[in-house]
ROVEX-550574 format. One line per 2 residues: number of its first residue (from 1); their letters; for each residue x, z, y of C-alpha. Coordinates in steps of 0.25 Angstrom, whole numbers, plus 5000, padded with zeros to 4 digits. Layout:
N
NUM> A> X:Z:Y | ...
//
This chain:
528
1> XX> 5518:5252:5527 | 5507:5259:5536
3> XX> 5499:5247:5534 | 5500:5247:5518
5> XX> 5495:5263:5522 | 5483:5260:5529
7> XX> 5480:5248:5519 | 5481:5258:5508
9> XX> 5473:5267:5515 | 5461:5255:5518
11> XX> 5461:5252:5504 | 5459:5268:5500
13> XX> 5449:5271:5512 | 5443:5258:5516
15> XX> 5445:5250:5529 | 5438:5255:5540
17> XX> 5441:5246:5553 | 5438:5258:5562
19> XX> 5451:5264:5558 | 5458:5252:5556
21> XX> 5464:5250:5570 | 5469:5264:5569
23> XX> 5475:5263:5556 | 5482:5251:5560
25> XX> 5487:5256:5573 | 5494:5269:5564
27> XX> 5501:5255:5557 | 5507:5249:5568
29> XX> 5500:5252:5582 | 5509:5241:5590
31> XX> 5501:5229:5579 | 5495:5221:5591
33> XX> 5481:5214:5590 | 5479:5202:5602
35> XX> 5466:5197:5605 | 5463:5184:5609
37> XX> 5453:5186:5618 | 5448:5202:5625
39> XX> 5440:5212:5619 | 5425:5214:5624
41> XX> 5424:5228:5623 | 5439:5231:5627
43> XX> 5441:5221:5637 | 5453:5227:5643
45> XX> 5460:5229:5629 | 5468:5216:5632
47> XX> 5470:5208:5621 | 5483:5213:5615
49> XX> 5483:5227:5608 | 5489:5234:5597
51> XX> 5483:5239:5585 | 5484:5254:5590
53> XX> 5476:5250:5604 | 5466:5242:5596
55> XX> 5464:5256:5589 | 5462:5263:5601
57> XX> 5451:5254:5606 | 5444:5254:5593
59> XX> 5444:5270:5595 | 5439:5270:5608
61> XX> 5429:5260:5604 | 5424:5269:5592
63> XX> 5423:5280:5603 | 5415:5271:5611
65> XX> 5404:5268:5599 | 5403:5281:5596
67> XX> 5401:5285:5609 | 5390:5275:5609
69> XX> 5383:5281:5600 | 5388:5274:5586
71> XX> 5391:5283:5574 | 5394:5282:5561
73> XX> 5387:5274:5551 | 5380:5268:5561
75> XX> 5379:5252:5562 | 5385:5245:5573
77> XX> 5383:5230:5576 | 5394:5223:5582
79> XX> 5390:5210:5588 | 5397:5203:5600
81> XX> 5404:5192:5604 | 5416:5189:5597
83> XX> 5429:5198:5601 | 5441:5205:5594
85> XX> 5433:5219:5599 | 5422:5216:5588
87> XX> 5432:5222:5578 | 5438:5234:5586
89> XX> 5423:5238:5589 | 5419:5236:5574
91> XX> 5432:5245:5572 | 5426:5255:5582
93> XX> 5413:5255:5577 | 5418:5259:5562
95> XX> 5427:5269:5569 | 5416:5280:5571
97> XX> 5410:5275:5557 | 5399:5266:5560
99> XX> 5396:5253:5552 | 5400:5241:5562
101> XX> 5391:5228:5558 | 5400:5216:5563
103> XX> 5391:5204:5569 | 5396:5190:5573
105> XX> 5394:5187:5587 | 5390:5174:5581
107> XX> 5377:5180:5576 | 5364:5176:5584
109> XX> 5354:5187:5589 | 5345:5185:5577
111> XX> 5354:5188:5567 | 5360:5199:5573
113> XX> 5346:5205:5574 | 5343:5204:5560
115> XX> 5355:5211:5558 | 5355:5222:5567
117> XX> 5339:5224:5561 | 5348:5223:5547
119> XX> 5356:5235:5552 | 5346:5244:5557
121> XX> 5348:5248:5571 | 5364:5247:5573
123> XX> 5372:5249:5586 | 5374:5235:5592
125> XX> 5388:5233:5597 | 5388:5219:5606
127> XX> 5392:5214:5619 | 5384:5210:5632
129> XX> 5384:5194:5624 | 5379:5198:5614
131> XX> 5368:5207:5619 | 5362:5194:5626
133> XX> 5362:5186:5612 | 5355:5198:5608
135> XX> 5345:5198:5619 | 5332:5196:5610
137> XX> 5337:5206:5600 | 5329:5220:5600
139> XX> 5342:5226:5600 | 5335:5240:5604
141> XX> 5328:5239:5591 | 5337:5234:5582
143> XX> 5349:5242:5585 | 5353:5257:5586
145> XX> 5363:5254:5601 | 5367:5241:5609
147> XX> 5382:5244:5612 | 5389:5233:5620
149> XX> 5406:5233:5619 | 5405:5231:5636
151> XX> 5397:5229:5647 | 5382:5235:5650
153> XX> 5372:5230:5644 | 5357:5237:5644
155> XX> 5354:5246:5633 | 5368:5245:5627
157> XX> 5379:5255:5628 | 5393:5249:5632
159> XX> 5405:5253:5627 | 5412:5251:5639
161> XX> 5405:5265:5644 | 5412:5271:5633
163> XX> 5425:5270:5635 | 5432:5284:5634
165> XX> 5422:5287:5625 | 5430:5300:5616
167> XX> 5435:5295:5603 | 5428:5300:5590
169> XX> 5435:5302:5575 | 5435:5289:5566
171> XX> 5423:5288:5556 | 5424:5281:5543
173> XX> 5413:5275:5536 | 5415:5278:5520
175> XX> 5422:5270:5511 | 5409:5262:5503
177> XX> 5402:5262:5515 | 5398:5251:5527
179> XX> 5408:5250:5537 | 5407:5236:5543
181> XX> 5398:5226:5541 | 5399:5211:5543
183> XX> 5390:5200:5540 | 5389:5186:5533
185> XX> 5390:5173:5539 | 5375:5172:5539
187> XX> 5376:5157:5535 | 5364:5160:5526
189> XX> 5356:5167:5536 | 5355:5180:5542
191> XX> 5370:5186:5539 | 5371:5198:5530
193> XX> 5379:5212:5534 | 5390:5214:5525
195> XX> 5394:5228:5523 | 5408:5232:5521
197> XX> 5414:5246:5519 | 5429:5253:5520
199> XX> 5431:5248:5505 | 5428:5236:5506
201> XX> 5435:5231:5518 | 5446:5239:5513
203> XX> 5447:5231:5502 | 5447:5218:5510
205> XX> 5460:5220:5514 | 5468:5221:5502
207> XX> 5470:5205:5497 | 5472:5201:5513
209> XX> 5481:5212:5515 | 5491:5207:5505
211> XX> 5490:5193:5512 | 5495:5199:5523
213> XX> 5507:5205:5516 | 5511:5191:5515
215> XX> 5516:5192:5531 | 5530:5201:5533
217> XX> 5528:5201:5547 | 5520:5207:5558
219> XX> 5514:5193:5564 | 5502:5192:5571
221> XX> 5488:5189:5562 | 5478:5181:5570
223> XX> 5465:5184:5566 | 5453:5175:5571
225> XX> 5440:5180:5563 | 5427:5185:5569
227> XX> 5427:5198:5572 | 5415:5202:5565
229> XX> 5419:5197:5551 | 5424:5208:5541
231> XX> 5434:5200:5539 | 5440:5205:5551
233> XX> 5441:5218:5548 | 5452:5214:5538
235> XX> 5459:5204:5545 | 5461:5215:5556
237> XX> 5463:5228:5546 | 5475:5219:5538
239> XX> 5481:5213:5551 | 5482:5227:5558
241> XX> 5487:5234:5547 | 5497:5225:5542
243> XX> 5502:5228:5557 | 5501:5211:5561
245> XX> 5498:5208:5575 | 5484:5203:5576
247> XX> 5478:5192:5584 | 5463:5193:5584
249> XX> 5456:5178:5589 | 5443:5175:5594
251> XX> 5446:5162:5599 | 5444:5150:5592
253> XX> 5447:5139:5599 | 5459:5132:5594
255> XX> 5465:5129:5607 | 5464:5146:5608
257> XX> 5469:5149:5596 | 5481:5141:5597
259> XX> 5486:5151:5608 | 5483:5162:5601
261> XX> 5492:5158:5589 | 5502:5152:5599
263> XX> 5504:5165:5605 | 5502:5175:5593
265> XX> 5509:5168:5583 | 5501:5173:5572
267> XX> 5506:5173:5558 | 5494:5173:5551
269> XX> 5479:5169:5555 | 5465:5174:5550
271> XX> 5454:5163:5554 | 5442:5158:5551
273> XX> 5443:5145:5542 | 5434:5136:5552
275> XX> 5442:5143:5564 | 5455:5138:5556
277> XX> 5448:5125:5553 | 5447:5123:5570
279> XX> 5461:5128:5572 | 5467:5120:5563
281> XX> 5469:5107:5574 | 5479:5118:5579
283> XX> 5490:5114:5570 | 5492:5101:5576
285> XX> 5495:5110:5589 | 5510:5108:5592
287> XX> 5511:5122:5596 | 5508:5126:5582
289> XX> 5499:5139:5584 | 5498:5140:5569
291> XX> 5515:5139:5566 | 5516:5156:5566
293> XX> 5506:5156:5555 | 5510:5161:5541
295> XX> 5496:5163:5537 | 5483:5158:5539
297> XX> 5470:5166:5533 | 5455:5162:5532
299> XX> 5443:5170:5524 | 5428:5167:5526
301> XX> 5428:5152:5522 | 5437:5143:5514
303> XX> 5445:5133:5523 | 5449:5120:5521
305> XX> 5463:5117:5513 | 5466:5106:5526
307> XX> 5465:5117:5536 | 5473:5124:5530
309> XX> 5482:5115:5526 | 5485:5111:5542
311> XX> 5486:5124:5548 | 5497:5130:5536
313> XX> 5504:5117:5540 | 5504:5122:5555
315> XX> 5512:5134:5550 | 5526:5135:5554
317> XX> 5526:5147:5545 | 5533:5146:5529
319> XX> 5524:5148:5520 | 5511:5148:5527
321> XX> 5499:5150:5521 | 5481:5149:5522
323> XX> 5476:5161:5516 | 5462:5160:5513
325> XX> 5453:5169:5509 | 5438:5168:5500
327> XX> 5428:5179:5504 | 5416:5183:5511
329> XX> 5412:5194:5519 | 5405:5203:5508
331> XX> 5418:5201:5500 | 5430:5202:5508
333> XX> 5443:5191:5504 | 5439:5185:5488
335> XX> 5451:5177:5486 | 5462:5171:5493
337> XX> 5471:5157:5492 | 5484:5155:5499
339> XX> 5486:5141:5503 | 5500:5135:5508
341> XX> 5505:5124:5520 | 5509:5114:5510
343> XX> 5497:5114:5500 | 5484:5121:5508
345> XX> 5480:5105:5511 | 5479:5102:5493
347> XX> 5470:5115:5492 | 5457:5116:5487
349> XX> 5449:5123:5498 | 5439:5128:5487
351> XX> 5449:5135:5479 | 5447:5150:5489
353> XX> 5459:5156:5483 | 5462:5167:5472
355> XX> 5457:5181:5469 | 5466:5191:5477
357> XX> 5478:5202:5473 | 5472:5214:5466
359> XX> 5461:5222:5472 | 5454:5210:5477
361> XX> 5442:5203:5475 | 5439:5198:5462
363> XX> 5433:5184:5461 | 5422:5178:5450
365> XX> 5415:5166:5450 | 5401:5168:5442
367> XX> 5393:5155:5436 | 5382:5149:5444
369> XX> 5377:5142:5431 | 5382:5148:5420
371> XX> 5393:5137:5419 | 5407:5141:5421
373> XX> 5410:5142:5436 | 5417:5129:5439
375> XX> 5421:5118:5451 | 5409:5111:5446
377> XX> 5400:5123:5442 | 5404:5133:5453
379> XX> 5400:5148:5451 | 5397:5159:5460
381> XX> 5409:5167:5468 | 5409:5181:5466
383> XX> 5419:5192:5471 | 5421:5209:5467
385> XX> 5429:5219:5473 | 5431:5231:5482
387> XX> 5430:5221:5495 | 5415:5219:5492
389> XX> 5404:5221:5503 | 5396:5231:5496
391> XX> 5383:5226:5505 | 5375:5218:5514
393> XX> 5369:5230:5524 | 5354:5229:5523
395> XX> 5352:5217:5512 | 5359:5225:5500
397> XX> 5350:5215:5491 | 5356:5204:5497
399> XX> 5369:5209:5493 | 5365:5212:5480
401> XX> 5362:5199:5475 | 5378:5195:5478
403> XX> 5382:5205:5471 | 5385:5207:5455
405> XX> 5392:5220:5453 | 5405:5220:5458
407> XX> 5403:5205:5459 | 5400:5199:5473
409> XX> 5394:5185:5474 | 5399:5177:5486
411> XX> 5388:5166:5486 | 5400:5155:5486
413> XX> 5403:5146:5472 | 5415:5142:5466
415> XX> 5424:5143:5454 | 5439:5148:5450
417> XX> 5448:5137:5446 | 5456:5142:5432
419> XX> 5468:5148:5441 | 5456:5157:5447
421> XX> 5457:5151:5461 | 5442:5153:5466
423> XX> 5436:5141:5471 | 5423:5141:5482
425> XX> 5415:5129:5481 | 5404:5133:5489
427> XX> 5394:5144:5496 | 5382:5145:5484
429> XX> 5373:5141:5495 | 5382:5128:5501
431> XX> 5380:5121:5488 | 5378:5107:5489
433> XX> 5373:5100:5476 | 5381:5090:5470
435> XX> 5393:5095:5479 | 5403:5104:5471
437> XX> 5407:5110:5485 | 5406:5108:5499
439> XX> 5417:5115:5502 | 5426:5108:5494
441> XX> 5420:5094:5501 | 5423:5100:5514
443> XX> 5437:5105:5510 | 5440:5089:5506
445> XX> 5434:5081:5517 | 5441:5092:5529
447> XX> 5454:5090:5523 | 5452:5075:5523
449> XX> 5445:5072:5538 | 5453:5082:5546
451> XX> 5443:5077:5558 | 5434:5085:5553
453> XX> 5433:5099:5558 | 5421:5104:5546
455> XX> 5413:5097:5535 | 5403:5107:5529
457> XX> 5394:5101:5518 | 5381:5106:5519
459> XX> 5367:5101:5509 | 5358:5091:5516
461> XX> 5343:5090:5516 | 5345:5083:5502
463> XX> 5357:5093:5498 | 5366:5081:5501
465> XX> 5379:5087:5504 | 5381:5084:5518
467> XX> 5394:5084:5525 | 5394:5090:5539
469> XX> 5406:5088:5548 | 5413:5091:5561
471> XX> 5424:5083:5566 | 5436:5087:5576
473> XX> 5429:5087:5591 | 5418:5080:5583
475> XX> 5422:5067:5583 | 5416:5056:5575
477> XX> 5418:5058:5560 | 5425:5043:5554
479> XX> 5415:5040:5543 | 5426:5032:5535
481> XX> 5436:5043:5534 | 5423:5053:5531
483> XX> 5420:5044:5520 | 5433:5041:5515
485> XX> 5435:5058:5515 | 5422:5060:5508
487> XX> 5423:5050:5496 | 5424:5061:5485
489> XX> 5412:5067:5490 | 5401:5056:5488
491> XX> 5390:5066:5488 | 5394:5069:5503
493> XX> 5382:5066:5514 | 5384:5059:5525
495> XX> 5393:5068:5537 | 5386:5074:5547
497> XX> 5393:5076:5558 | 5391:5089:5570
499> XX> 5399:5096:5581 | 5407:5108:5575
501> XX> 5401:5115:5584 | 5387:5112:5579
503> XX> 5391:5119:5563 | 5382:5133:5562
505> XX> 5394:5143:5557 | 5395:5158:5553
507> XX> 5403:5170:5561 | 5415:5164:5553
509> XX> 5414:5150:5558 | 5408:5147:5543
511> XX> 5398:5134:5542 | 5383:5138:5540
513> XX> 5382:5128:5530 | 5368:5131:5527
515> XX> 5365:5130:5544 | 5371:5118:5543
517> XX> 5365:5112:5531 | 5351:5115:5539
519> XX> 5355:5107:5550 | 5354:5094:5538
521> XX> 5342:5100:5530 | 5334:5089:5533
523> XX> 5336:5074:5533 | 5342:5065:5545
525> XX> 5328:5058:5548 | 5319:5075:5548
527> XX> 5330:5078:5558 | 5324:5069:5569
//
């Protein structure tokens, strides 16, 4: 019941993550969080807390920012190396009502320049690691304080000398305003800032909060997303207050993660699709590190219907199910799709699932060509409601042209079958002429050649759909069986085979399909 209180209360006055430790903690202070690896900026926390002490440190850690010198409605940079602290300093940082820009740890030192110019001088919170990728950045110039989470570091102020510092009142930013901001995946260049206030993260939570109604009992949730990505920030606020035990991952390595699971028994996952993609091997593991799992939840890209098909099926639980979910970050969860063990494999990965329970996002799909939008004539995805990004920070006109009223234009194409399921063909700018959707190709030939690991069709230096692959341990692809998979798709190139470890990807492990369509601009013999 005090969950359903503090969920009320979030939907009335917004989410603010600085507050959400403590709220949480007044729902059940004994919820336990374990970590999977240490925290930089709290080394001797241990990896096993409760909700109530993860509260306490985020308190002390606002303390320490203030006593910095960070106030309110000032921007703060958080950019270091990958850790579960990332979220509980963002948390600190909108305790005392300052604006915390979240950046991958995947970004290079040019982009995060242009970024912090973007931003106007912010406070820069990173890591000794960090600072060194940062080396040719005029960071004196392009930022208001250097803060580092430990350590000493020249010109930069550690908040390991501020420990003790006194605790200061809570500060919330106001409803309609910036209070976190995030950014794209940047496949399309230099990634935008997303800016997202109480309201609309707030009303984020509302169709992921009635999935998790689905689960009667207090088991763990494993969550394995990046830190930085506002996903997180309802993947945490949801888990916590619904009072489940939390098991927050950074490693991905499957051999790793098998342990994890082993030991923690975790009742439902939250991952990346391509990190489920690489786990999925796991269900051959006699050990069954995926038998506790009821269910298994993916947002950010759609997944193939053979992955998910195996790891239901390595589910020792009744009535498991693959909850996906459609959306991006400047529109929070679109629409949803449950699939089930014994029919995920006969499911049409383009179809991305239905628009949610009431006070949801409402879904359109508008004509590209004035021709009804259709499988073969495919329209342009639009979404509206409360949930909304209400900006990019510093590029308002780039915003602007997504958006029609109410209505917000994701850039991907599709079309809603007549029992209104909305089907995604394609990223506007993936198109392929001649191909009705790469995706759907990709979806087919995976679930047929499960020596494949990815196949991302990309445009060729004739706009020839080419088929780029990765096998498992990059063996050898058999051409006869490659042929015999691609027969329905005569258009196909020939298969270009590289390292898995060679595909340019995003923060979210996403393909930069337009990266890797450079890579074969030109023809094999202007290579040379």
């Amino acid at each position: 019941m005090k969950g359903s209180i503090a969920y009320r209360s979030i939907l009335k006055r917004g989410l603010h993550i600085g507050l959400l430790p403590e709220m949480a903690a007044a729902v059940n202070p004994s919820t336990p969080i374990t970590l999977d690896h240490d925290l930089d900026v709290l080394p001797g926390a241990g990896r096993h807390l409760t909700v109530a002490q993860y509260a306490g440190h985020v308190e002390d850690l606002a303390a320490r920012l203030w006593a910095a010198g960070v106030r309110p409605g000032e921007h703060v940079v958080l950019y270091k190396r990958a850790n579960a602290d990332h979220w509980m300093l963002a948390a600190a940082v909108s305790r005392i009502g300052a604006v915390v820009v979240n950046l991958s740890p995947a970004l290079d030192a040019a982009t995060v320049a242009v970024l912090l110019e973007r931003l106007g001088r912010p406070s820069l919170l990173t890591d000794a690691g960090k600072l060194d990728v940062l080396a040719e950045v005029a960071l004196a110039e392009l930022t208001a304080r250097v803060m580092v989470v430990a350590g000493q570091r020249p010109g930069a102020i550690s908040l390991a000398d501020l420990a003790g510092s006194p605790r200061v009142r809570p500060v919330l930013r106001p409803l309609d305003e910036a209070a976190v901001i995030t950014h794209t995946s940047g496949t399309t260049g230099i990634p935008k800032l997303v800016v997202h206030t109480p309201r609309t993260q707030g009303m984020r939570l509302i169709p992921q909060w009635r999935l998790l109604s689905l689960m009667r009992k207090k088991e763990t949730v494993a969550i394995h997303v990046p830190f930085v990505h506002s996903r997180m920030v309802a993947a945490m606020s949801l888990a916590l207050l619904k009072e489940f035990p939390v098991l927050l991952m950074r490693e991905a390595d499957p051999a790793a993660v098998a342990e994890q699971l082993l030991e923690h028994r975790p009742a439902l996952i939250e991952a990346l699709p391509n990190s489920l993609m690489e786990w999925e091997h796991l269900a051959d593991d006699p050990r069954a590190p995926f038998g506790s799992v009821k269910v298994f939840s993916s947002t950010f890209d759609a997944i193939h219907p053979g992955t998910m098909s195996r790891l239901l099926k390595a589910s020792d639980r009744r009535g498991a199910l693959f909850f996906q979910i459609y959306g991006q970050s400047e529109v929070g969860p679109a629409v949803g799709r449950a699939y089930f063990r014994h029919s995920a494999h006969k499911a049409n990965g383009r179809c991305v699932g239905w628009p949610m329970p009431l006070g949801a996002a409402r879904i359109r799909v508008v004509s590209r060509n004035g021709q009804p939008p259709s499988q073969e004539s495919p329209g342009f995805i639009e979404v509206a409601w409360d949930g909304l990004a209400p900006a990019y920070f510093a590029e308002q006109d780039r915003y602007d042209t997504n958006r029609n009223g109410d209505w917000w234009r994701t850039g991907d194409v599709g079309y809603r079958t007549r029992f209104g399921c909305l089907h995604m063909l394609d990223r506007e700018v993936d198109m392929i002429a001649g191909v009705r959707s790469s995706l759907e190709i990709e979806d087919v030939v995976l679930g047929r050649l499960p020596e494949l690991t990815e196949l991302v069709v990309v445009a060729g230096p004739d706009a020839e759909p080419v088929p780029v692959i990765c096998t498992v341990d990059d063996k050898p692809l058999d051409q006869t069986r490659w042929r015999a998979a691609v027969a329905a798709f005569p258009q196909l190139a020939d298969p270009v085979q590289i390292p898995q470890a060679e595909l340019p990807r995003t923060a979210t492990l996403k393909v930069q399909r337009l990266a890797l369509a450079d890579r074969f601009a030109k023809k094999p013999a202007d290579r040379t």
